[in-house]
N, CA, C and O atoms as a Maestro MAE file, in Angstrom:
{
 s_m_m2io_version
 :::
 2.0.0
}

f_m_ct {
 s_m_title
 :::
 protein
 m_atom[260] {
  # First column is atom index #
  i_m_mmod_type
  r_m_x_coord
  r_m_y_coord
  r_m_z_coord
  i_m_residue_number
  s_m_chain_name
  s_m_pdb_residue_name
  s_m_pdb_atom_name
  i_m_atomic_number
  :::
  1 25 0.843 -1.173 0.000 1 A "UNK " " N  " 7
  2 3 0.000 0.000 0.000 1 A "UNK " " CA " 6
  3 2 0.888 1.236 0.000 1 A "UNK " " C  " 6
  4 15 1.860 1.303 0.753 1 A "UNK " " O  " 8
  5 25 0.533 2.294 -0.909 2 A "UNK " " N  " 7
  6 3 1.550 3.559 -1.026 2 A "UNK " " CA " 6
  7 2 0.239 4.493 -1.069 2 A "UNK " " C  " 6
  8 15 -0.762 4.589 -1.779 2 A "UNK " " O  " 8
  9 25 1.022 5.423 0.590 3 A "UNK " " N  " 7
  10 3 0.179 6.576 0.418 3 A "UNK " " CA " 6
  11 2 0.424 7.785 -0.155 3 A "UNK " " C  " 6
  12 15 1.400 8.371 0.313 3 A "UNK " " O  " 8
  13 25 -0.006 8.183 -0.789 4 A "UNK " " N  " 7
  14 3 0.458 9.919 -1.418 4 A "UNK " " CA " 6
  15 2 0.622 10.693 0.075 4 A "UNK " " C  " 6
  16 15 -0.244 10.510 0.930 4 A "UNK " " O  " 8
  17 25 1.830 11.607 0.351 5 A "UNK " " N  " 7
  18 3 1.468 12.166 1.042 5 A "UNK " " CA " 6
  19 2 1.429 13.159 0.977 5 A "UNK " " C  " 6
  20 15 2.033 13.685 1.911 5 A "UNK " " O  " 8
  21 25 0.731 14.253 -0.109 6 A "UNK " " N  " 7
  22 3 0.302 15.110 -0.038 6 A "UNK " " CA " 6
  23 2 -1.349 15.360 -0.027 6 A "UNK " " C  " 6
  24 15 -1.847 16.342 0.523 6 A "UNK " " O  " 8
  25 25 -2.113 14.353 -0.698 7 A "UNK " " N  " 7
  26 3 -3.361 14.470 -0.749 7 A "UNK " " CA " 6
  27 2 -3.946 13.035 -0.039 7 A "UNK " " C  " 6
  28 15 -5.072 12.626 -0.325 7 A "UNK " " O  " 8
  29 25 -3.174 12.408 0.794 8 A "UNK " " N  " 7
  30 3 -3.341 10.948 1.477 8 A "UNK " " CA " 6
  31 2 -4.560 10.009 0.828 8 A "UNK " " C  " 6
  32 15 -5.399 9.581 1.621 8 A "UNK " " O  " 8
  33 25 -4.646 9.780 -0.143 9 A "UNK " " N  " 7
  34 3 -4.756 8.631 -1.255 9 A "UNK " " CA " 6
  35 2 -4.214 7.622 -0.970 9 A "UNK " " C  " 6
  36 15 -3.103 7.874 -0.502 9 A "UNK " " O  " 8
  37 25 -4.504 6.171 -1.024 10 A "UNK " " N  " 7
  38 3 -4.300 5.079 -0.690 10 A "UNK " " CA " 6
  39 2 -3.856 4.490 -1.982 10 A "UNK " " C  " 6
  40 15 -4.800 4.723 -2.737 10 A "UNK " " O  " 8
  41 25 -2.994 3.891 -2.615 11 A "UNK " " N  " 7
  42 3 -2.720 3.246 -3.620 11 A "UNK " " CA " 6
  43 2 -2.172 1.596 -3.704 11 A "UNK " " C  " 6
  44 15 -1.038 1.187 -3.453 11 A "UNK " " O  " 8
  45 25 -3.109 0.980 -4.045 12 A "UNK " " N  " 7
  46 3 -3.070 -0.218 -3.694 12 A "UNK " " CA " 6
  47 2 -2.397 -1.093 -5.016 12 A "UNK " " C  " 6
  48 15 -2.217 -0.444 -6.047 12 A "UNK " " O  " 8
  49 25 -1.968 -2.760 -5.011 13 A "UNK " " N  " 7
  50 3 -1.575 -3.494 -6.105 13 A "UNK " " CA " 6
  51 2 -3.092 -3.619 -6.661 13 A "UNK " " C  " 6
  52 15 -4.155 -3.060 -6.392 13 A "UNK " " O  " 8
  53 25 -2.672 -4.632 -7.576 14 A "UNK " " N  " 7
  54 3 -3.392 -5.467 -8.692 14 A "UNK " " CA " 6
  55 2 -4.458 -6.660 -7.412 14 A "UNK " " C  " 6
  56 15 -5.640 -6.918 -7.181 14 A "UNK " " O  " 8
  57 25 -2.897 -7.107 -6.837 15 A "UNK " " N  " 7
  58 3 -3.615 -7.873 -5.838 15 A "UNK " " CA " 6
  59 2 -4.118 -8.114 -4.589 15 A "UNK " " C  " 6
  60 15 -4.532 -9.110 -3.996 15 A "UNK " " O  " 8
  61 25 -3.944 -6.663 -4.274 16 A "UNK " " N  " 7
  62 3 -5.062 -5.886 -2.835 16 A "UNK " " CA " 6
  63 2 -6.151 -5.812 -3.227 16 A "UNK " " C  " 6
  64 15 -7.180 -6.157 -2.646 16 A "UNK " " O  " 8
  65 25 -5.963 -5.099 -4.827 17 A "UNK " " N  " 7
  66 3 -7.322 -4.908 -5.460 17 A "UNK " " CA " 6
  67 2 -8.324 -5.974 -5.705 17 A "UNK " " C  " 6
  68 15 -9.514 -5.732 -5.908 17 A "UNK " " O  " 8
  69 25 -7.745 -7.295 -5.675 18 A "UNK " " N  " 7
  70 3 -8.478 -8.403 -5.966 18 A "UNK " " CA " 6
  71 2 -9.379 -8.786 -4.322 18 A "UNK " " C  " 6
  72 15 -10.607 -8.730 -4.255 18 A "UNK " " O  " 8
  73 25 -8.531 -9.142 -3.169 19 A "UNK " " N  " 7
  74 3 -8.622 -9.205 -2.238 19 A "UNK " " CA " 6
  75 2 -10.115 -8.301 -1.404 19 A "UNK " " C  " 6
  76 15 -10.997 -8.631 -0.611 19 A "UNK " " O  " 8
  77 25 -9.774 -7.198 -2.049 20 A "UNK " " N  " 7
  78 3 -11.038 -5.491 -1.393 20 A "UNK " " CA " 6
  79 2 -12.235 -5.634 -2.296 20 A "UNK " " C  " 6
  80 15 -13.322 -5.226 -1.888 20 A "UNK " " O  " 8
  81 25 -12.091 -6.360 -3.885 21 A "UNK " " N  " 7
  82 3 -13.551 -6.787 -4.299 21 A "UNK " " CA " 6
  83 2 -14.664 -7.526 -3.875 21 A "UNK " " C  " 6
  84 15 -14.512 -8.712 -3.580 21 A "UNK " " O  " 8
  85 25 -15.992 -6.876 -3.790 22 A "UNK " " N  " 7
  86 3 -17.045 -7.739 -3.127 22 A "UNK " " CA " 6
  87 2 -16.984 -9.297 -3.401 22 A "UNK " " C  " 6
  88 15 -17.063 -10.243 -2.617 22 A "UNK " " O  " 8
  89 25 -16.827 -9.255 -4.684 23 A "UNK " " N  " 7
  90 3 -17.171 -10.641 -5.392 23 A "UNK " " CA " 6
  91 2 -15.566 -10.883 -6.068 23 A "UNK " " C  " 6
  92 15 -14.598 -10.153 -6.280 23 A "UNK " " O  " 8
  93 25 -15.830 -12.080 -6.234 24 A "UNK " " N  " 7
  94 3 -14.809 -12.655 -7.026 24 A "UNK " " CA " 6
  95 2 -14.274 -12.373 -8.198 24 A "UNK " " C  " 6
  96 15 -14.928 -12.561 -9.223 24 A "UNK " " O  " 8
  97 25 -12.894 -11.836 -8.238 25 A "UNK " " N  " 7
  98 3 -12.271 -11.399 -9.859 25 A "UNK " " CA " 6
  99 2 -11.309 -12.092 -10.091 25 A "UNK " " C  " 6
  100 15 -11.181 -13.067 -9.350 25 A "UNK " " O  " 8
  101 25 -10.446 -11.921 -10.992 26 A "UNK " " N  " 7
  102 3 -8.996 -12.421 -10.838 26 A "UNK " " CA " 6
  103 2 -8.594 -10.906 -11.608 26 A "UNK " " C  " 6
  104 15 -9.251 -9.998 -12.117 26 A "UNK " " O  " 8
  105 25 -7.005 -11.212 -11.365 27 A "UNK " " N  " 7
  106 3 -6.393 -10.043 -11.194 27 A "UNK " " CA " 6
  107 2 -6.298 -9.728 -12.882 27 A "UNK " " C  " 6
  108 15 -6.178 -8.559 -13.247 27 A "UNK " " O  " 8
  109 25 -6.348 -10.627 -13.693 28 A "UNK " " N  " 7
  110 3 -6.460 -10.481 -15.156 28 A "UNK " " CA " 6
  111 2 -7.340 -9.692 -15.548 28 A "UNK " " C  " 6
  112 15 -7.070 -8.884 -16.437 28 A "UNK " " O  " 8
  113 25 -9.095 -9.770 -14.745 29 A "UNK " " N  " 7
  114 3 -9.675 -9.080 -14.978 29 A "UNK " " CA " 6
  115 2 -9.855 -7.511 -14.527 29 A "UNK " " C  " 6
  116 15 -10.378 -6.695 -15.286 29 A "UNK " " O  " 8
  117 25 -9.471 -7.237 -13.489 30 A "UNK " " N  " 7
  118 3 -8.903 -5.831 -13.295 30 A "UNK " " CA " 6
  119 2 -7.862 -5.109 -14.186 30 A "UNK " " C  " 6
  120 15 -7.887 -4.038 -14.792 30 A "UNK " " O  " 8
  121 25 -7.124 -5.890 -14.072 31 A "UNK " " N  " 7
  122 3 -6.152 -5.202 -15.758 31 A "UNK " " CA " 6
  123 2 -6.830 -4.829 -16.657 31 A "UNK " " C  " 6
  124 15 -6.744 -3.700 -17.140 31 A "UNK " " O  " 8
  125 25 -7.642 -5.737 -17.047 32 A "UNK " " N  " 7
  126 3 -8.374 -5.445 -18.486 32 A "UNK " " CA " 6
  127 2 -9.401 -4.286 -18.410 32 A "UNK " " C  " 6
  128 15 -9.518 -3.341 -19.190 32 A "UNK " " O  " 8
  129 25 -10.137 -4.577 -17.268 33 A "UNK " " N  " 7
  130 3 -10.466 -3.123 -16.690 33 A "UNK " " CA " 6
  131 2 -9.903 -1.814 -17.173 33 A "UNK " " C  " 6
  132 15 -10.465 -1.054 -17.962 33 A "UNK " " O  " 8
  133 25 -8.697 -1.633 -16.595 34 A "UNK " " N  " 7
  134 3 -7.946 -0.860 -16.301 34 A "UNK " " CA " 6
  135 2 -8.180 -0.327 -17.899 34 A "UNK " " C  " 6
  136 15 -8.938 0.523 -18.366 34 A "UNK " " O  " 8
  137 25 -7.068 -1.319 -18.578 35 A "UNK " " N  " 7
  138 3 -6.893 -1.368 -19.610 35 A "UNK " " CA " 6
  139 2 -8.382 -0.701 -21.013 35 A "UNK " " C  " 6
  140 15 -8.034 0.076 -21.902 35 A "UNK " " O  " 8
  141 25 -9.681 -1.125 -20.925 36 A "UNK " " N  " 7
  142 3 -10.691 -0.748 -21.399 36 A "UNK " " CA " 6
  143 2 -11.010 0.519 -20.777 36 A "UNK " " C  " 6
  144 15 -11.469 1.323 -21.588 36 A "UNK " " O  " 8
  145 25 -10.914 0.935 -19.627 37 A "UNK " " N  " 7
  146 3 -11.176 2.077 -19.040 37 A "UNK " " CA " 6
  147 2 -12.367 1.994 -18.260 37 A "UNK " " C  " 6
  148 15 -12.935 2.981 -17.791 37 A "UNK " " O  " 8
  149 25 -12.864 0.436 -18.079 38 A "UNK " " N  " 7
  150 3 -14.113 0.182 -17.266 38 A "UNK " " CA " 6
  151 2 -14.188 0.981 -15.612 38 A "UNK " " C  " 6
  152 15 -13.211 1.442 -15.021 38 A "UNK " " O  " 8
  153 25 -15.476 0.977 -15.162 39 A "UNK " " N  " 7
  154 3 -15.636 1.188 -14.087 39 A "UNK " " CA " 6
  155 2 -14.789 2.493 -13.516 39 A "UNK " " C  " 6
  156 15 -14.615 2.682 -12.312 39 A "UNK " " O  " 8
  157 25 -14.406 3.161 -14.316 40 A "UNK " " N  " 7
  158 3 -13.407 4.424 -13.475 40 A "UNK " " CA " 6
  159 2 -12.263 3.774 -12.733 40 A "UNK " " C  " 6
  160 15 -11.435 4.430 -12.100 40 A "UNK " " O  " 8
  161 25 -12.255 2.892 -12.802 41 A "UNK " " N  " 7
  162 3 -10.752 2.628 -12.104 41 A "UNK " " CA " 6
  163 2 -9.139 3.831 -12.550 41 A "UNK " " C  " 6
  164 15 -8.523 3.888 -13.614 41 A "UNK " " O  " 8
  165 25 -8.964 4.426 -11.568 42 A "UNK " " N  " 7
  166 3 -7.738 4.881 -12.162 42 A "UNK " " CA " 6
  167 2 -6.446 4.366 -11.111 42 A "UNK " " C  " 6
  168 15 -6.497 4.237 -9.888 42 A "UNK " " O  " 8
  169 25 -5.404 4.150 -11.938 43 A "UNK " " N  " 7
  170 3 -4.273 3.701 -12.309 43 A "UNK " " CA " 6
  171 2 -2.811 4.044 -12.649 43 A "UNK " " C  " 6
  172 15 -2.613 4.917 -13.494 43 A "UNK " " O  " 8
  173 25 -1.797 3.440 -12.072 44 A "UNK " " N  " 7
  174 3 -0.791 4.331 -13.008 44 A "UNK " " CA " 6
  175 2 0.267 3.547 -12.426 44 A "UNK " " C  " 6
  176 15 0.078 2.661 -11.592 44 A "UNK " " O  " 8
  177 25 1.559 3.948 -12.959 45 A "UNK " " N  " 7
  178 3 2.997 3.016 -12.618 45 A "UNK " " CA " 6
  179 2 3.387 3.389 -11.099 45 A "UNK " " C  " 6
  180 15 2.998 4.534 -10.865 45 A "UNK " " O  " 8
  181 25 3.985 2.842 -10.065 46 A "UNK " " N  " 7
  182 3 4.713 3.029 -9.571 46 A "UNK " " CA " 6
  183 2 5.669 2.128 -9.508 46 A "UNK " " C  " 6
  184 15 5.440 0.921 -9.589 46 A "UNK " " O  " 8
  185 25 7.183 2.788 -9.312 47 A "UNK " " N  " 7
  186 3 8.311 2.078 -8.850 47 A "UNK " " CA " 6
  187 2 8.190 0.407 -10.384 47 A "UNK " " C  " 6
  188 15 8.735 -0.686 -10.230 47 A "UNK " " O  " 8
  189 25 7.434 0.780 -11.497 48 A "UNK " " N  " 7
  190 3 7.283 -0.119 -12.251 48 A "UNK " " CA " 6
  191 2 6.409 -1.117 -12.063 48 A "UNK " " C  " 6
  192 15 6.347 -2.161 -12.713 48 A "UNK " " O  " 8
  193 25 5.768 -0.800 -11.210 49 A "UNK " " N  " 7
  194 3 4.166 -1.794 -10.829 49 A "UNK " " CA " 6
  195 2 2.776 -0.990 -10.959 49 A "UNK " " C  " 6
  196 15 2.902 0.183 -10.608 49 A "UNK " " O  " 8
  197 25 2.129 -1.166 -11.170 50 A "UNK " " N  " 7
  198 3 0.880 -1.097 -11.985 50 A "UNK " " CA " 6
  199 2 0.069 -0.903 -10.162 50 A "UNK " " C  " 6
  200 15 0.146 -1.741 -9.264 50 A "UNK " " O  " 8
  201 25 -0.439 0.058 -10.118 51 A "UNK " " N  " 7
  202 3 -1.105 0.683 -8.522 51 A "UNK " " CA " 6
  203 2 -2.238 1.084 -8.784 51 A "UNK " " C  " 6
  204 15 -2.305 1.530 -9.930 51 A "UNK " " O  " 8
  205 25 -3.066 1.120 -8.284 52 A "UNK " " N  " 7
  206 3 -4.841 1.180 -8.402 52 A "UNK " " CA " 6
  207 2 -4.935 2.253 -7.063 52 A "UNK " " C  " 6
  208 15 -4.625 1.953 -5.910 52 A "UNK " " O  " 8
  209 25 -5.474 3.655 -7.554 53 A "UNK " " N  " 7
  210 3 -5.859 4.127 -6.276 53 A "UNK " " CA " 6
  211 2 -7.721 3.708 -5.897 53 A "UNK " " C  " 6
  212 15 -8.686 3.609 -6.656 53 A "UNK " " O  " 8
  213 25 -7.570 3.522 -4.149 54 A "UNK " " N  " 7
  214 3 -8.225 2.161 -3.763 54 A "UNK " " CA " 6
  215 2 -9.444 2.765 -3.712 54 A "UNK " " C  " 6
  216 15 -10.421 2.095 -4.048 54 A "UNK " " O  " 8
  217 25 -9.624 4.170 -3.277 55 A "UNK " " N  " 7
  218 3 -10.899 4.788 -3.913 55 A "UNK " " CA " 6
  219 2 -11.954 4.909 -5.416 55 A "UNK " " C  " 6
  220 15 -12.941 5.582 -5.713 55 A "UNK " " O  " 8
  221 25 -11.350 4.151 -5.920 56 A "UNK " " N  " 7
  222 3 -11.823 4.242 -7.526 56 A "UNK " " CA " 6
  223 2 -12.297 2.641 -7.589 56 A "UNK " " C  " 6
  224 15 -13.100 2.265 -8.443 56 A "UNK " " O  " 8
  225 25 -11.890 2.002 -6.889 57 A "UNK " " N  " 7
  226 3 -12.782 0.048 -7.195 57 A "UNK " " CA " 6
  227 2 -14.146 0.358 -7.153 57 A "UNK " " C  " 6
  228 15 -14.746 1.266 -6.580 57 A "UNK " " O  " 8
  229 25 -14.528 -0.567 -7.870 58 A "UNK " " N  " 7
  230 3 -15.863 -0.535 -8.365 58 A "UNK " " CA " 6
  231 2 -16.639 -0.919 -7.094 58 A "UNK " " C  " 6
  232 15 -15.983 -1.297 -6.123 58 A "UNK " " O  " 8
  233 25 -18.505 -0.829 -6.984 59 A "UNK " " N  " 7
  234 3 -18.834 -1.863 -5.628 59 A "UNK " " CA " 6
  235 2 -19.275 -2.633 -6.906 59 A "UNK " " C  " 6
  236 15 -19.243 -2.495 -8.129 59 A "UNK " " O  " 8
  237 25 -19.713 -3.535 -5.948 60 A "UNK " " N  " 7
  238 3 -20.660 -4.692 -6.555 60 A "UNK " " CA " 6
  239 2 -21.609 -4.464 -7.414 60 A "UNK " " C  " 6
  240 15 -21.653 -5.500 -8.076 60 A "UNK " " O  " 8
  241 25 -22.341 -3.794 -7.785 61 A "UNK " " N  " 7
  242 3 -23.020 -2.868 -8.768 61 A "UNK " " CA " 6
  243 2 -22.484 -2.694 -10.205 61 A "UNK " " C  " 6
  244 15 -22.800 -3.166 -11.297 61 A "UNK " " O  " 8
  245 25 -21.488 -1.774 -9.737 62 A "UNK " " N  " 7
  246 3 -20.283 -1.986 -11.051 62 A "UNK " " CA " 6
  247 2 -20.091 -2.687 -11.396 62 A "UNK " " C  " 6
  248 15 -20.304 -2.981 -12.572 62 A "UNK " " O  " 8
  249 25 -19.464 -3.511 -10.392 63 A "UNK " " N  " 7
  250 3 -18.328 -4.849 -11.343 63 A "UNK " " CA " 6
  251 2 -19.687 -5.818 -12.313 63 A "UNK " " C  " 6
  252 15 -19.559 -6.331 -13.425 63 A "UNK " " O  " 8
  253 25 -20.753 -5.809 -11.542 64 A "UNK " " N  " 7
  254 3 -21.561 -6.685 -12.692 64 A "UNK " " CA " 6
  255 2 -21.994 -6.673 -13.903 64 A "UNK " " C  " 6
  256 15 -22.572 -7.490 -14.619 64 A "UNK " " O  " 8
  257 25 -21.473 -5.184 -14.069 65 A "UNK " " N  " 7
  258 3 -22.117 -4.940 -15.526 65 A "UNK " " CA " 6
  259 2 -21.110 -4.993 -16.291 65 A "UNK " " C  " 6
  260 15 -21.248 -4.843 -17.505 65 A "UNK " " O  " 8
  :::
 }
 m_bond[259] {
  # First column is bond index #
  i_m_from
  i_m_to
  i_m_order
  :::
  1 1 2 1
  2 2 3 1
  3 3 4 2
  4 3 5 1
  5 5 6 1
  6 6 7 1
  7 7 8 2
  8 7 9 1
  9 9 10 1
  10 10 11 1
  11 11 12 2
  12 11 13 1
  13 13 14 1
  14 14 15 1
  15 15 16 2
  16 15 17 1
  17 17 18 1
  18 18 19 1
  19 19 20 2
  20 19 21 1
  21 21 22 1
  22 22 23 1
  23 23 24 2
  24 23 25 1
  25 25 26 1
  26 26 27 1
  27 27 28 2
  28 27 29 1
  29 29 30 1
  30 30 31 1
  31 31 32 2
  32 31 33 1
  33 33 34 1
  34 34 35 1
  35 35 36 2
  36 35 37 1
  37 37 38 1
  38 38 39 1
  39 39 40 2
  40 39 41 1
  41 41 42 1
  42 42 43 1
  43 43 44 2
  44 43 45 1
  45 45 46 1
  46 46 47 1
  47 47 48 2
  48 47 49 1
  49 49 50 1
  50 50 51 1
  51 51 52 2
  52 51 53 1
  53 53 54 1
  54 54 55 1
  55 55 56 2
  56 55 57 1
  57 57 58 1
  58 58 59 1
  59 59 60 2
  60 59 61 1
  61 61 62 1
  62 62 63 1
  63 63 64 2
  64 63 65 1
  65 65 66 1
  66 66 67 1
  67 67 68 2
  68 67 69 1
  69 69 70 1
  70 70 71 1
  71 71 72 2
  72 71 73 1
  73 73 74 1
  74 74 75 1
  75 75 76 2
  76 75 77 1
  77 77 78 1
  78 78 79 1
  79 79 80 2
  80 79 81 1
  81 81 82 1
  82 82 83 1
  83 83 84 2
  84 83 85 1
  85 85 86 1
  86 86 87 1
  87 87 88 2
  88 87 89 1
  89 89 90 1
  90 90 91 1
  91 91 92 2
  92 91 93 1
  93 93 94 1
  94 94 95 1
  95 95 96 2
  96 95 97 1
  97 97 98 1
  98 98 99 1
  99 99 100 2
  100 99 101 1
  101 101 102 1
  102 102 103 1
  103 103 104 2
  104 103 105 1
  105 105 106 1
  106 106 107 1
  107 107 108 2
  108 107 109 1
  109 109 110 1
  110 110 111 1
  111 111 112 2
  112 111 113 1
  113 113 114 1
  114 114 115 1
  115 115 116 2
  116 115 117 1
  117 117 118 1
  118 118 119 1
  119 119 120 2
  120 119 121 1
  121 121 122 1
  122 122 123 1
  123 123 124 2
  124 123 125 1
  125 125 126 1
  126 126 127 1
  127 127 128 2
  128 127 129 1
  129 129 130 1
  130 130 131 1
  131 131 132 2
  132 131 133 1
  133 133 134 1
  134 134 135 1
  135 135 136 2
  136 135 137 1
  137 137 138 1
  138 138 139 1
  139 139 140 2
  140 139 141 1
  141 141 142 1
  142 142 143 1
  143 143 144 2
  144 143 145 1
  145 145 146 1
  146 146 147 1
  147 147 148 2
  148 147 149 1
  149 149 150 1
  150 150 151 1
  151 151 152 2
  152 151 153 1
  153 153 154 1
  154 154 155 1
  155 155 156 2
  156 155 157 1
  157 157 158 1
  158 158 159 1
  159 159 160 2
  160 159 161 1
  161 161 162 1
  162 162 163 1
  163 163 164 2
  164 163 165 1
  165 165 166 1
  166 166 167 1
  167 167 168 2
  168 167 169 1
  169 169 170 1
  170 170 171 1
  171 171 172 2
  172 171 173 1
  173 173 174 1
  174 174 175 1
  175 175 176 2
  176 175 177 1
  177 177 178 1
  178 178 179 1
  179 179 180 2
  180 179 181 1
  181 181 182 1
  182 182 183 1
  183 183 184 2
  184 183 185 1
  185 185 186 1
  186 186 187 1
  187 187 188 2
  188 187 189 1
  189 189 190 1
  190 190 191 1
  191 191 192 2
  192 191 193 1
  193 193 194 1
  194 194 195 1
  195 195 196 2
  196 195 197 1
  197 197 198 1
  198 198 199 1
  199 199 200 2
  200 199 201 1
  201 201 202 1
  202 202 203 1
  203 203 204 2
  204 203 205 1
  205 205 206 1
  206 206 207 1
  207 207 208 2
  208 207 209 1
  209 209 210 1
  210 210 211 1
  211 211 212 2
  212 211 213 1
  213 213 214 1
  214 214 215 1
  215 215 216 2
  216 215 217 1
  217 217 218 1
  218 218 219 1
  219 219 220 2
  220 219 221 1
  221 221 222 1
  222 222 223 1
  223 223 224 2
  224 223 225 1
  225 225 226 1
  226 226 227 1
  227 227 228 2
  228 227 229 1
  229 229 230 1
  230 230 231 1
  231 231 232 2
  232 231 233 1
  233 233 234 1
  234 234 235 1
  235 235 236 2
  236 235 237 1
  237 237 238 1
  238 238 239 1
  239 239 240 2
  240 239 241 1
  241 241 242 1
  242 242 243 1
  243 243 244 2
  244 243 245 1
  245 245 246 1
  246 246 247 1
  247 247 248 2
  248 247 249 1
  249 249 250 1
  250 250 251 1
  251 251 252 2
  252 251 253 1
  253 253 254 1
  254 254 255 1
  255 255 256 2
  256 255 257 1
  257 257 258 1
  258 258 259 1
  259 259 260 2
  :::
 }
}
C-alpha cells in the first residue's frame, strides 16, 4: 500500500485490489479493466508496478455490468 502524502490517497496493487472486491475477480480481470477504461478505475505506474488508487474500485453494482 503507497500513500500519497500530499493528498493521502491510498494506492493499492493489482492484488489488494483483488482481495477489497465484493465478489470474485482475478487479477487479469482488473487489468483489463484498467486497460478498457471500465468502471473508473484509475491507475498508473509506480516504482514499475501497476497501482490502483483504492478509492476508484468498483462496488458490486459496477463490477456486474
Amino acid at each position: 500500500m503507497i500513500k500519497s502524502a500530499d493528498k493521502k490517497e491510498e494506492w493499492i496493487t493489482i492484488a489488494q485490489a483483488v482481495e477489497r472486491m465484493p465478489i470474485t475477480v482475478s487479477k487479469s480481470t482488473v487489468r483489463r479493466w484498467i486497460e478498457e477504461g471500465k468502471h473508473g478505475i484509475v491507475a498508473g505506474k509506480f516504482g514499475g508496478r501497476l497501482v490502483i488508487r483504492a478509492d476508484t474500485l468498483p462496488d458490486i453494482t459496477d463490477a456486474l455490468d
